[in-house]
C-alpha positions as CSV (number, residue, x, y, z in Angstrom):
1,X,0.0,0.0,0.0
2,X,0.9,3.4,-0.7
3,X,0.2,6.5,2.0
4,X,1.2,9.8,2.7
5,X,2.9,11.2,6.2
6,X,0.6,12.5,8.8
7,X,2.5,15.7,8.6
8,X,3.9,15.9,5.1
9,X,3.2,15.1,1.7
10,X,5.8,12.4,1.4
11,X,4.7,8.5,0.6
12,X,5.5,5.7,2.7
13,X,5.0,1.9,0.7
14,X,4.3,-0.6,3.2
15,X,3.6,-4.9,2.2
16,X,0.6,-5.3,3.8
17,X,0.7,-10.0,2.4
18,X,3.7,-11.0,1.5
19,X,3.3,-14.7,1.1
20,X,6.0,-17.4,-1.2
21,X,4.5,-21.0,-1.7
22,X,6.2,-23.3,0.6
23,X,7.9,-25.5,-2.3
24,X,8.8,-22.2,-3.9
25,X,10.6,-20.7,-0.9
26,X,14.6,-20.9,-1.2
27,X,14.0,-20.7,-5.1
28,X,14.7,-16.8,-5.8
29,X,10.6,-16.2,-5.8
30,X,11.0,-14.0,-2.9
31,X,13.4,-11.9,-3.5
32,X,12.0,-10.8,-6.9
33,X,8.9,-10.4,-5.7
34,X,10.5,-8.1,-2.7
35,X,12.5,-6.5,-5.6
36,X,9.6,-6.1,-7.4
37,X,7.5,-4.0,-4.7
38,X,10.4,-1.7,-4.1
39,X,10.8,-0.9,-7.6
40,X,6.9,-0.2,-7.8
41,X,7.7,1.8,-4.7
42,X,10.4,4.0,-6.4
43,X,7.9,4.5,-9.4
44,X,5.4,6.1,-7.2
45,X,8.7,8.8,-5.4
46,X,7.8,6.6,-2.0
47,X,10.5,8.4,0.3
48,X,10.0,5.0,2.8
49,X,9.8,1.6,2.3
50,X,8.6,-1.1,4.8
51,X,7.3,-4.3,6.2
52,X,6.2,-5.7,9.8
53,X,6.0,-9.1,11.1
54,X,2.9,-10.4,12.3
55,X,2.4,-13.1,15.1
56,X,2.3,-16.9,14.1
57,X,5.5,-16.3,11.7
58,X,9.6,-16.6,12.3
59,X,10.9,-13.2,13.4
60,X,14.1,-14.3,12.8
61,X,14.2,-15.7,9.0
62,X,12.2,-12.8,8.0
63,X,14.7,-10.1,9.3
64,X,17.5,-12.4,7.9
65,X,15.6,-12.3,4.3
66,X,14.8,-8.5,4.7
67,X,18.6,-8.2,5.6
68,X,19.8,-10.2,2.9
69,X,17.8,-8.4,0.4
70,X,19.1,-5.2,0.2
């Protein structure tokens, strides 16, 4: 999603689902879809991109991808 500052005009992007078939994960779908949203991001002049983690899911492997991503 795509939404302006509470103070300022500037666009934040945030993933609201972000979801990679189980036998697709470790296969590169991932990444290009992540790759994919921050380009679309960038199209748009978002000044911040983001994503959170929501309960039931591994903290830890989904900082490690975020931080391998970039």
């Amino acid at each position: 999603m795509l939404e302006r500052q509470i103070f300022s005009d500037l666009l934040t992007a945030s993933v609201m689902h972000f979801v990679v078939l189980r036998e697709k994960r470790m296969s590169g779908y991932g990444l290009r879809l992540l790759k994919a949203f921050e380009q679309w991001a960038r199209n748009r002049k978002a000044m911040e991109i983001g994503f959170g983690i929501t309960g039931g899911f591994k903290a830890d492997a989904v900082c490690g991808f975020a931080r391998n991503s970039g």
